[in-house]
PyMOL Python script that loads the backbone (N, CA, C, O; Angstrom):
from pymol import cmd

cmd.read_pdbstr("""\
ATOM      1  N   UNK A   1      35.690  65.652 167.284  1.00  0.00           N
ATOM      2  CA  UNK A   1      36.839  64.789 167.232  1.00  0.00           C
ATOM      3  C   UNK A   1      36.650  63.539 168.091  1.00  0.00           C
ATOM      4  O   UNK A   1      37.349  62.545 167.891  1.00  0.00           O
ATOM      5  N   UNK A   2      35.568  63.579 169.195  1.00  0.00           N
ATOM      6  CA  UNK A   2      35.710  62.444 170.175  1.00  0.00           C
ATOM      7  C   UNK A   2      34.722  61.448 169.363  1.00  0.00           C
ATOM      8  O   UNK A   2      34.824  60.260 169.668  1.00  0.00           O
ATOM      9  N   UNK A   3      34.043  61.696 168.645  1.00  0.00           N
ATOM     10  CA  UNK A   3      32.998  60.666 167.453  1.00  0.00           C
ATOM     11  C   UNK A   3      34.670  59.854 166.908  1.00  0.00           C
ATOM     12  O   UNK A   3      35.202  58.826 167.327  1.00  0.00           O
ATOM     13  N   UNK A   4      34.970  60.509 166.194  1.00  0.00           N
ATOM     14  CA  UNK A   4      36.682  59.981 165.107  1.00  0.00           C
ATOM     15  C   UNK A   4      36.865  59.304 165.928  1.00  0.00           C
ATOM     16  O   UNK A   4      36.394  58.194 165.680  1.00  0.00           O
ATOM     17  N   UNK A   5      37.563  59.397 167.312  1.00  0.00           N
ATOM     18  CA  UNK A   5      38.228  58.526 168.282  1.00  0.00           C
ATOM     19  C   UNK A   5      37.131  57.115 168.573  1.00  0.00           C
ATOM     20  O   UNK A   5      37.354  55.908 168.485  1.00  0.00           O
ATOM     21  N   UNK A   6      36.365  57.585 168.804  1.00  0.00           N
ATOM     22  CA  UNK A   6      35.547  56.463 168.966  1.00  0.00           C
ATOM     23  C   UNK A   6      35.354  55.467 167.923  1.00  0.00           C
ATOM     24  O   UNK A   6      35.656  54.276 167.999  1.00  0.00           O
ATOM     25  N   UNK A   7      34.932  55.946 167.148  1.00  0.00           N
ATOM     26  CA  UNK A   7      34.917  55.192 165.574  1.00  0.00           C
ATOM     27  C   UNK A   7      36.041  54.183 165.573  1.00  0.00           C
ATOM     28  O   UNK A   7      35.881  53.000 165.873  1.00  0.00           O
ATOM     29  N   UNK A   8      37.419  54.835 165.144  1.00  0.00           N
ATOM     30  CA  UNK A   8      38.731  54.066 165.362  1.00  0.00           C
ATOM     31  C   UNK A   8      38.436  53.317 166.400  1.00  0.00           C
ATOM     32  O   UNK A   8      38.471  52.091 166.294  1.00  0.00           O
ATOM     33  N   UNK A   9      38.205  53.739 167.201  1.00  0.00           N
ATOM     34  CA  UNK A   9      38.590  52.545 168.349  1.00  0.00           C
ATOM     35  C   UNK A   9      37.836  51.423 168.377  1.00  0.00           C
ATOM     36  O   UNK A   9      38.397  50.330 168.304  1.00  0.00           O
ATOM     37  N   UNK A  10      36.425  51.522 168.490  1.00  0.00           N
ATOM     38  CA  UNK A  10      35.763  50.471 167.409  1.00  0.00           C
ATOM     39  C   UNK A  10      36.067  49.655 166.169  1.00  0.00           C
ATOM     40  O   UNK A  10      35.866  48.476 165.879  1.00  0.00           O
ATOM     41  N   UNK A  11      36.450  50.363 165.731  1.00  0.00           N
ATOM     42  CA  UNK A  11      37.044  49.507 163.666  1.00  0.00           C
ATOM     43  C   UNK A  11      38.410  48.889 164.753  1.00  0.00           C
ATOM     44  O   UNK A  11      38.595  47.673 164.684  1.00  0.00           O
ATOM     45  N   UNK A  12      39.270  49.639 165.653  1.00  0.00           N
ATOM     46  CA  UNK A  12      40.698  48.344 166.574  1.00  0.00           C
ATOM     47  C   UNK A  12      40.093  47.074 166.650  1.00  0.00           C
ATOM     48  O   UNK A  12      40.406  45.981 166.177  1.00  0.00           O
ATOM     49  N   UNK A  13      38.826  47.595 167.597  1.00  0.00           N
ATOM     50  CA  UNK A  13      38.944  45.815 168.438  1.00  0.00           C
ATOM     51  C   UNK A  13      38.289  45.198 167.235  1.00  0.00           C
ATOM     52  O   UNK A  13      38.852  44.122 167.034  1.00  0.00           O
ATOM     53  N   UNK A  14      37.242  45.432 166.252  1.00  0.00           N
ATOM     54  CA  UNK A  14      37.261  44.443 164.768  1.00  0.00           C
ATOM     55  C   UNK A  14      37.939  44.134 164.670  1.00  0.00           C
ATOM     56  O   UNK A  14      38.003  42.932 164.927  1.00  0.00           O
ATOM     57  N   UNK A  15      39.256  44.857 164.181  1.00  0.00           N
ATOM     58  CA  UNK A  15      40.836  44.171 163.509  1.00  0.00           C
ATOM     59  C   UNK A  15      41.286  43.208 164.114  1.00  0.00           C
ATOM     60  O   UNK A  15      41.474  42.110 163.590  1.00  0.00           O
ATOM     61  N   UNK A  16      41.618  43.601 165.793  1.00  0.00           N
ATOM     62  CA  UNK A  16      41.976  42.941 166.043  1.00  0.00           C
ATOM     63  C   UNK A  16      41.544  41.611 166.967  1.00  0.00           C
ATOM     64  O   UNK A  16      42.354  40.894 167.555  1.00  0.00           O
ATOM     65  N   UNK A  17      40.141  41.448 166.966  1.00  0.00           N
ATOM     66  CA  UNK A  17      39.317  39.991 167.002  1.00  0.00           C
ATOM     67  C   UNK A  17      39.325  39.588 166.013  1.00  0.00           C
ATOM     68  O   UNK A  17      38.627  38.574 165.970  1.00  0.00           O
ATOM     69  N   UNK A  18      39.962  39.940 164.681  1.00  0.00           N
ATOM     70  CA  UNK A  18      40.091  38.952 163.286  1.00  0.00           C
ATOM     71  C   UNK A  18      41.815  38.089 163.163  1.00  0.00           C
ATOM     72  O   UNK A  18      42.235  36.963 162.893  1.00  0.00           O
ATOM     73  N   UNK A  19      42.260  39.144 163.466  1.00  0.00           N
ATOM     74  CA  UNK A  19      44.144  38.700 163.385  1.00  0.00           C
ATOM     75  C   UNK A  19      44.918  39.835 164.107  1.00  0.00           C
ATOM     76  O   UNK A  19      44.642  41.033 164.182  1.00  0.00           O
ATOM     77  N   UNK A  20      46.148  39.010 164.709  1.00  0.00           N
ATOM     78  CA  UNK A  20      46.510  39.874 164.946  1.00  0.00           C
ATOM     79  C   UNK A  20      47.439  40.965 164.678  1.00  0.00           C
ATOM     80  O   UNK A  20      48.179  40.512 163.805  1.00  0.00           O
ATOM     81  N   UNK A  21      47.833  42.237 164.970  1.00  0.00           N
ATOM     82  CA  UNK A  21      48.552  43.463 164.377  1.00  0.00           C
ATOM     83  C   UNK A  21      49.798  43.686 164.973  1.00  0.00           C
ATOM     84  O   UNK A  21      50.166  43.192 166.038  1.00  0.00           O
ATOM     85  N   UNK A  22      50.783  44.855 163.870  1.00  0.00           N
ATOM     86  CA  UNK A  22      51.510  45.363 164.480  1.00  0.00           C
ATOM     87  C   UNK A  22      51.043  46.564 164.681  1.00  0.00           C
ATOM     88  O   UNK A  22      50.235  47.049 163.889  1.00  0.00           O
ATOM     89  N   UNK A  23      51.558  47.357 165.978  1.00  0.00           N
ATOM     90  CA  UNK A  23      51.361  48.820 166.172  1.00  0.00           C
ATOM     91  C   UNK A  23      51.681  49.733 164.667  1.00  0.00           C
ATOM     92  O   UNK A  23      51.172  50.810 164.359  1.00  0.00           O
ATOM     93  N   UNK A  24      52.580  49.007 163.954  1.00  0.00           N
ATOM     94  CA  UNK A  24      52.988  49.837 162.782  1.00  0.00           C
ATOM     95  C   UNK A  24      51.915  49.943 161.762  1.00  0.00           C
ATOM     96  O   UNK A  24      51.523  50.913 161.114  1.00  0.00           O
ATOM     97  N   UNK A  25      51.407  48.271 161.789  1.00  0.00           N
ATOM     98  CA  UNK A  25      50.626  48.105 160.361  1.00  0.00           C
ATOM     99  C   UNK A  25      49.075  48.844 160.962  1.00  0.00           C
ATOM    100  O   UNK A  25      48.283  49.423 160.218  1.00  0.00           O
ATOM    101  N   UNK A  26      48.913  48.688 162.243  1.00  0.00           N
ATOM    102  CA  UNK A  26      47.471  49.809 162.433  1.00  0.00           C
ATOM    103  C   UNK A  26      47.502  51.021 162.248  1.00  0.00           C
ATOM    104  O   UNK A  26      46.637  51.699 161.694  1.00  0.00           O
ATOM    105  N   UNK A  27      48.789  51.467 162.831  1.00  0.00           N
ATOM    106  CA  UNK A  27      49.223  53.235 161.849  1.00  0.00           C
ATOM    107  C   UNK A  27      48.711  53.191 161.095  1.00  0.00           C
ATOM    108  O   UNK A  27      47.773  53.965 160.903  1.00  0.00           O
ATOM    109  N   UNK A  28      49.229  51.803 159.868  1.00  0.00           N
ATOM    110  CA  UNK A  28      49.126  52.381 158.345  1.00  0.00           C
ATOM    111  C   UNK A  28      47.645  52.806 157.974  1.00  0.00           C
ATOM    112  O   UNK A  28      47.290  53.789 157.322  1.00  0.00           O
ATOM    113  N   UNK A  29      46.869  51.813 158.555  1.00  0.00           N
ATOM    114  CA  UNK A  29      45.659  51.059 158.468  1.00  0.00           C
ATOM    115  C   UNK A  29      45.006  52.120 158.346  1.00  0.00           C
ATOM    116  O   UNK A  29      44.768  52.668 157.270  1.00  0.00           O
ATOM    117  N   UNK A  30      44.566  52.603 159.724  1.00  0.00           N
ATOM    118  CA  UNK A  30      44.091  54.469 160.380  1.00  0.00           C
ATOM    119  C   UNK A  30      44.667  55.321 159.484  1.00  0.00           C
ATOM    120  O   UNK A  30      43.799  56.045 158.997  1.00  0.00           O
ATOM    121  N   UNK A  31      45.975  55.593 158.969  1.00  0.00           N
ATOM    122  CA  UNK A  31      46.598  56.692 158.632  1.00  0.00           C
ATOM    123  C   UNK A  31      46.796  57.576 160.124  1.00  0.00           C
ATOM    124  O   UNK A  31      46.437  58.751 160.210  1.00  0.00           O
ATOM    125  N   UNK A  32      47.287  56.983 161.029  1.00  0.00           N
ATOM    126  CA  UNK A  32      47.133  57.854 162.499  1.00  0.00           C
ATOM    127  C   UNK A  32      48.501  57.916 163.070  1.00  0.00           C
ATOM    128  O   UNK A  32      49.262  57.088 162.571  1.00  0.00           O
ATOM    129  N   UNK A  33      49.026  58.694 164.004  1.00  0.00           N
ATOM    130  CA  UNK A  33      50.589  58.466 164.106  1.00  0.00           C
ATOM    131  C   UNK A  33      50.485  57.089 165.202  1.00  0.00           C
ATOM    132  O   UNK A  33      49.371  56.765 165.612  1.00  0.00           O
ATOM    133  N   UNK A  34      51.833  56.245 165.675  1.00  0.00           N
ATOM    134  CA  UNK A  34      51.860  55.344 166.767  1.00  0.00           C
ATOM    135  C   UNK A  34      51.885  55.533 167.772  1.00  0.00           C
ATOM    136  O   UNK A  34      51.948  54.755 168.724  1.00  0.00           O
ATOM    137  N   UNK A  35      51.808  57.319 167.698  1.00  0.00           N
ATOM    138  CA  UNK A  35      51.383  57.271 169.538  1.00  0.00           C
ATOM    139  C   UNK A  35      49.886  57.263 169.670  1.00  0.00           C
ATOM    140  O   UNK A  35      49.416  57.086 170.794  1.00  0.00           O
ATOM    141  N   UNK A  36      48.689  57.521 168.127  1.00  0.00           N
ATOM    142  CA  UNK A  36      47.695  57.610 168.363  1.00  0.00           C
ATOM    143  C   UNK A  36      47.522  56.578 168.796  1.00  0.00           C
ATOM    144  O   UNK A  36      46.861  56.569 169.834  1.00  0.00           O
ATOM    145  N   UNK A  37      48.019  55.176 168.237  1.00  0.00           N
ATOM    146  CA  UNK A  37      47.372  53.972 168.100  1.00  0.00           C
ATOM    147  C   UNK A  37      47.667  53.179 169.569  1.00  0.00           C
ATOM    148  O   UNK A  37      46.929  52.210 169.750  1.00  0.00           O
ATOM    149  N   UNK A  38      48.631  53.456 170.621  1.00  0.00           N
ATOM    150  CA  UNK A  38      49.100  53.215 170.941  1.00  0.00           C
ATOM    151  C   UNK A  38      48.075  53.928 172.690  1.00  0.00           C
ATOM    152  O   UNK A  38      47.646  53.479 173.752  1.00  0.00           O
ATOM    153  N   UNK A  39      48.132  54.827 172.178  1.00  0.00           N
ATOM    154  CA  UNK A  39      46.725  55.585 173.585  1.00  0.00           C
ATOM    155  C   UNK A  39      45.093  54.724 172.883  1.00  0.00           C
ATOM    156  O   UNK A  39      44.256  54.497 173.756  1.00  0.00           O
ATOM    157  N   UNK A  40      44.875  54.483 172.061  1.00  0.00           N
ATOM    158  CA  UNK A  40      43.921  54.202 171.175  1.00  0.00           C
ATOM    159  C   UNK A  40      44.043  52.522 172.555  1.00  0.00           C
ATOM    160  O   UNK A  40      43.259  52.379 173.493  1.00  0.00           O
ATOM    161  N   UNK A  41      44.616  52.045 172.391  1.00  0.00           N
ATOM    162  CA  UNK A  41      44.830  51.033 172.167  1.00  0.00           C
ATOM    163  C   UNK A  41      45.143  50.984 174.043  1.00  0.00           C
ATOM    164  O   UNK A  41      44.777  49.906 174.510  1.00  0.00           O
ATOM    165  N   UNK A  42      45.560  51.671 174.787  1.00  0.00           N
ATOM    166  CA  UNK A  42      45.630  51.631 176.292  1.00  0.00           C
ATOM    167  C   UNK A  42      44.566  52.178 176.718  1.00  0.00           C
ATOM    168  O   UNK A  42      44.380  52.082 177.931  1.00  0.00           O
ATOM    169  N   UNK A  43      43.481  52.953 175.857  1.00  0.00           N
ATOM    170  CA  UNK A  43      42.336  53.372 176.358  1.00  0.00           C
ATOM    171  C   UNK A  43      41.290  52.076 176.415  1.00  0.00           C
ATOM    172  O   UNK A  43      40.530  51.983 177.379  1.00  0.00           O
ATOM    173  N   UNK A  44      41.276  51.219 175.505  1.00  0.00           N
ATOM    174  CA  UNK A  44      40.511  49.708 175.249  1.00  0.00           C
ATOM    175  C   UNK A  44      40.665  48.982 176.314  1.00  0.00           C
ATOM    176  O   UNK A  44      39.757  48.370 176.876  1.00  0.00           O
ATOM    177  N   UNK A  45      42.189  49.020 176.755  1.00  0.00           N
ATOM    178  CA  UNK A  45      42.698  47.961 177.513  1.00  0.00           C
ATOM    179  C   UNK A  45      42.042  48.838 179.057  1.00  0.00           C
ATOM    180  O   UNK A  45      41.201  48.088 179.553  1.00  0.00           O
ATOM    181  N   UNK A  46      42.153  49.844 179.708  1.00  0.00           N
ATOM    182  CA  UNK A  46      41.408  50.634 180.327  1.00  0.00           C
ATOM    183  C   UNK A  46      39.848  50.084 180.485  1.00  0.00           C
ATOM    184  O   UNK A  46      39.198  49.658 181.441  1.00  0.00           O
ATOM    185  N   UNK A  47      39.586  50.289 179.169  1.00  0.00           N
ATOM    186  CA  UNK A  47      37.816  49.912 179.298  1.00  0.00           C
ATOM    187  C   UNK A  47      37.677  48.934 179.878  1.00  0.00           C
ATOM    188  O   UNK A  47      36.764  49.195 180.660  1.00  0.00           O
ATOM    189  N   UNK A  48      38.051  47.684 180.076  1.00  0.00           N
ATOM    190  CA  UNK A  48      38.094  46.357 179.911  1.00  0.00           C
ATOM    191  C   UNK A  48      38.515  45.044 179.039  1.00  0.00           C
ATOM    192  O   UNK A  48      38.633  43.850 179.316  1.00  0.00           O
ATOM    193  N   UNK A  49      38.686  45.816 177.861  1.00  0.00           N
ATOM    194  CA  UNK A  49      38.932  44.754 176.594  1.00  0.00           C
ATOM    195  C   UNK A  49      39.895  44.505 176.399  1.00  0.00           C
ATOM    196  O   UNK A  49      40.835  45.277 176.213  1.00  0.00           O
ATOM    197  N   UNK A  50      39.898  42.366 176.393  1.00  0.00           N
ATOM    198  CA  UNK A  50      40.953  41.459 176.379  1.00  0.00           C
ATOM    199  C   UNK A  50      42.059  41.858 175.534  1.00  0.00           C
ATOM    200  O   UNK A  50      42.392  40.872 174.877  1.00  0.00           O
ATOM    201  N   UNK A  51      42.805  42.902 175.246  1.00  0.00           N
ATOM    202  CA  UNK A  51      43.763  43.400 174.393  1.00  0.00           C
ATOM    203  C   UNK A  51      45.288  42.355 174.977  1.00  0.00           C
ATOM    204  O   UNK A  51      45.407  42.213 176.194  1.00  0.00           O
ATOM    205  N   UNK A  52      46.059  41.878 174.297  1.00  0.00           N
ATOM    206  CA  UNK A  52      46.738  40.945 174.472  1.00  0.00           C
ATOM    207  C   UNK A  52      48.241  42.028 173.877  1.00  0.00           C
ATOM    208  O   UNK A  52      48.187  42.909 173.020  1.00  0.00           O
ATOM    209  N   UNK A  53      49.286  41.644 174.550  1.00  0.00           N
ATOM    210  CA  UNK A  53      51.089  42.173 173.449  1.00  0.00           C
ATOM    211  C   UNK A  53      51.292  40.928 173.842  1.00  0.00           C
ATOM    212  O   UNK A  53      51.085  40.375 174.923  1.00  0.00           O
ATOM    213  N   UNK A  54      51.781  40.499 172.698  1.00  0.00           N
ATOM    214  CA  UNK A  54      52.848  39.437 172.600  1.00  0.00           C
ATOM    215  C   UNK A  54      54.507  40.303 171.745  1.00  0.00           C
ATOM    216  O   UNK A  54      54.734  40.923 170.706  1.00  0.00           O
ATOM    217  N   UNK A  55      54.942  40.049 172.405  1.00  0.00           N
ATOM    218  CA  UNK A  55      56.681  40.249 172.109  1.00  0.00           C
ATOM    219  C   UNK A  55      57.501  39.223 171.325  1.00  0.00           C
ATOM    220  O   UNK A  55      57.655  38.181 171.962  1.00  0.00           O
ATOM    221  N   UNK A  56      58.104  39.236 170.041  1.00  0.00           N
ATOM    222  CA  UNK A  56      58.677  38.285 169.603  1.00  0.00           C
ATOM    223  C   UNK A  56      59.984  39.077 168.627  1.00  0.00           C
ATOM    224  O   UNK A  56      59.686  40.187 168.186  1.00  0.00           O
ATOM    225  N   UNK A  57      60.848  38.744 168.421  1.00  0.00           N
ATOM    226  CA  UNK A  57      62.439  38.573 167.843  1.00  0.00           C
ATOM    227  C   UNK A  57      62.250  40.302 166.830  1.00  0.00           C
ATOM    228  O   UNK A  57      62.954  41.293 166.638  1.00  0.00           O
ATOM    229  N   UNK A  58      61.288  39.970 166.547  1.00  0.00           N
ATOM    230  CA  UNK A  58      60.753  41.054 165.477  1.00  0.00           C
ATOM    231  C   UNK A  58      60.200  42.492 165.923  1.00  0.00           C
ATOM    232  O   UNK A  58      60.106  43.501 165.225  1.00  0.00           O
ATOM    233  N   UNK A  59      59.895  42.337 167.129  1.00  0.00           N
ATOM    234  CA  UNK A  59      58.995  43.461 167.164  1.00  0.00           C
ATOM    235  C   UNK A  59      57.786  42.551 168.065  1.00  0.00           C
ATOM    236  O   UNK A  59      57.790  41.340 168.285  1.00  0.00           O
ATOM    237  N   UNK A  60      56.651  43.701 168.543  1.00  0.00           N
ATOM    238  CA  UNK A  60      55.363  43.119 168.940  1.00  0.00           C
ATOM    239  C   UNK A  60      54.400  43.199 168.206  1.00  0.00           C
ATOM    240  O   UNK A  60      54.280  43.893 167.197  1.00  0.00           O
ATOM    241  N   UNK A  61      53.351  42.189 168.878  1.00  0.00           N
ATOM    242  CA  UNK A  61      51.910  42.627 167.657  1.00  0.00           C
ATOM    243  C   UNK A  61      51.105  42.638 169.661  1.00  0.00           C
ATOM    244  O   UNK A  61      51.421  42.264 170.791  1.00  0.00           O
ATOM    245  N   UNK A  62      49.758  43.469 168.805  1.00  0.00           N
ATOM    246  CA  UNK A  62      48.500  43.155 169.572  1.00  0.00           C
ATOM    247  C   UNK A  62      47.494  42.170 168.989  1.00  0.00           C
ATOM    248  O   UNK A  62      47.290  41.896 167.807  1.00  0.00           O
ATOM    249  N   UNK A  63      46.869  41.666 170.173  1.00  0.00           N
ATOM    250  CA  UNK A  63      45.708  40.668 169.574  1.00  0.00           C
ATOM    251  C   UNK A  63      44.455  41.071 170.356  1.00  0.00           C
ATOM    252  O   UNK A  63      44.438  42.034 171.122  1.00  0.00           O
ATOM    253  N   UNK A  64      43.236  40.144 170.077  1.00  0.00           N
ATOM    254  CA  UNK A  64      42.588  39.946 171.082  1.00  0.00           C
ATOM    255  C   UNK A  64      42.467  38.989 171.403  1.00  0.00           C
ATOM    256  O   UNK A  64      42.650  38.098 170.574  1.00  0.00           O
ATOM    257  N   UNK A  65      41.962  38.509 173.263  1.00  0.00           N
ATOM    258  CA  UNK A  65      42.001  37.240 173.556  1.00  0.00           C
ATOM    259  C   UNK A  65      40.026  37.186 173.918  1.00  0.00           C
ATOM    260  O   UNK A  65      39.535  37.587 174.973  1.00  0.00           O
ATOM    261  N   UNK A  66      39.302  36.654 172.861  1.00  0.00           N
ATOM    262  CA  UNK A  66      38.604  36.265 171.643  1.00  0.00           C
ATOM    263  C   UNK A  66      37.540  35.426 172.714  1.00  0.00           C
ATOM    264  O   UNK A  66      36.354  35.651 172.952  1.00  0.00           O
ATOM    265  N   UNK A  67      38.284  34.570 173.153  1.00  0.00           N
ATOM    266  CA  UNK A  67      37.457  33.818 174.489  1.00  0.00           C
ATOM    267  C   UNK A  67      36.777  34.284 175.584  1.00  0.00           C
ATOM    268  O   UNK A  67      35.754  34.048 176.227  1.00  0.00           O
ATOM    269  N   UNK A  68      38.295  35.498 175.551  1.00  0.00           N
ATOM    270  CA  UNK A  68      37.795  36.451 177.285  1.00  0.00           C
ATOM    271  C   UNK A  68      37.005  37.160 176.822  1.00  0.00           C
ATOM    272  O   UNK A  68      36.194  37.384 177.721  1.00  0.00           O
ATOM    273  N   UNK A  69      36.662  37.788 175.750  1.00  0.00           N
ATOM    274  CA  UNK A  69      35.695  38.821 175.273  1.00  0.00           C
ATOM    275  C   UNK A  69      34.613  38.324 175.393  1.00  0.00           C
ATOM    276  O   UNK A  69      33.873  39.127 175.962  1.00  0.00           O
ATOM    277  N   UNK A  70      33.805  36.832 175.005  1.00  0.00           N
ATOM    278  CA  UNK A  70      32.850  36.588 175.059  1.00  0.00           C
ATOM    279  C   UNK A  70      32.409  36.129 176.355  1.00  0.00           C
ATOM    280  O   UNK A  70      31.212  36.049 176.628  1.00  0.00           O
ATOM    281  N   UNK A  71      33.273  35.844 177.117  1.00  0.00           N
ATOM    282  CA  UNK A  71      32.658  35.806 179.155  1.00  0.00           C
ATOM    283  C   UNK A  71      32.167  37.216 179.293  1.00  0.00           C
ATOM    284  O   UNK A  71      31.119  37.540 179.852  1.00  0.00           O
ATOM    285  N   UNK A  72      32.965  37.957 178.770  1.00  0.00           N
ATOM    286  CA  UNK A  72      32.851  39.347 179.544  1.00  0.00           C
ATOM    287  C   UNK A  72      31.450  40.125 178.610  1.00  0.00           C
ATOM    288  O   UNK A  72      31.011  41.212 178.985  1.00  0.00           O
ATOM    289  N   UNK A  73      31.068  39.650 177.809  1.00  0.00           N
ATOM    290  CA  UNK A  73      29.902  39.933 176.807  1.00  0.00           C
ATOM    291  C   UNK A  73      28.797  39.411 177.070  1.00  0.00           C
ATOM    292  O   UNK A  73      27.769  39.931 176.635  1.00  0.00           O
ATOM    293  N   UNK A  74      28.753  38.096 177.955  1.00  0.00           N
ATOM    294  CA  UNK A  74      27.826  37.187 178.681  1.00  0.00           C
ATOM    295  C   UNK A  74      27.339  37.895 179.731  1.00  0.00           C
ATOM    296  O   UNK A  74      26.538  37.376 180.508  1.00  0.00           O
TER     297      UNK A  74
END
""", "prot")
cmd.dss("prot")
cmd.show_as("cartoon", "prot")
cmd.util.cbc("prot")
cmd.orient("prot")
């Protein structure tokens, strides 16, 4: 099961260095519940990776901040 986790969490930060998500629409994405995506997603931010919430009227999305990734890849 820790291969699966890993995998996902890998295919996250793809997604989300392309555009950014809602916690809902990565559920869909995975087929995973939102608390998976959601530890998925505080375990990254843990590692080091620029994982961004922005908060807006609607709800939040995650991003990545795309710039900081590549200092920290240098």
């Amino acid at each position: 099961m820790r291969n699966h986790s890993l995998i996902r969490q890998w295919q996250l930060l793809k997604l989300l260095a392309k555009k950014p998500a809602t916690p809902k629409e990565l559920a869909s994405h995975f087929t995973e519940s939102l608390r998976t995506i959601y530890r998925d997603i505080e375990a990254l931010k843990s590692a080091g990776f620029p994982i961004k919430t922005s908060r807006v009227e609607a709800g939040s999305f995650y991003y990545m901040d795309v710039s900081l990734l590549k200092l920290i890849l240098e």
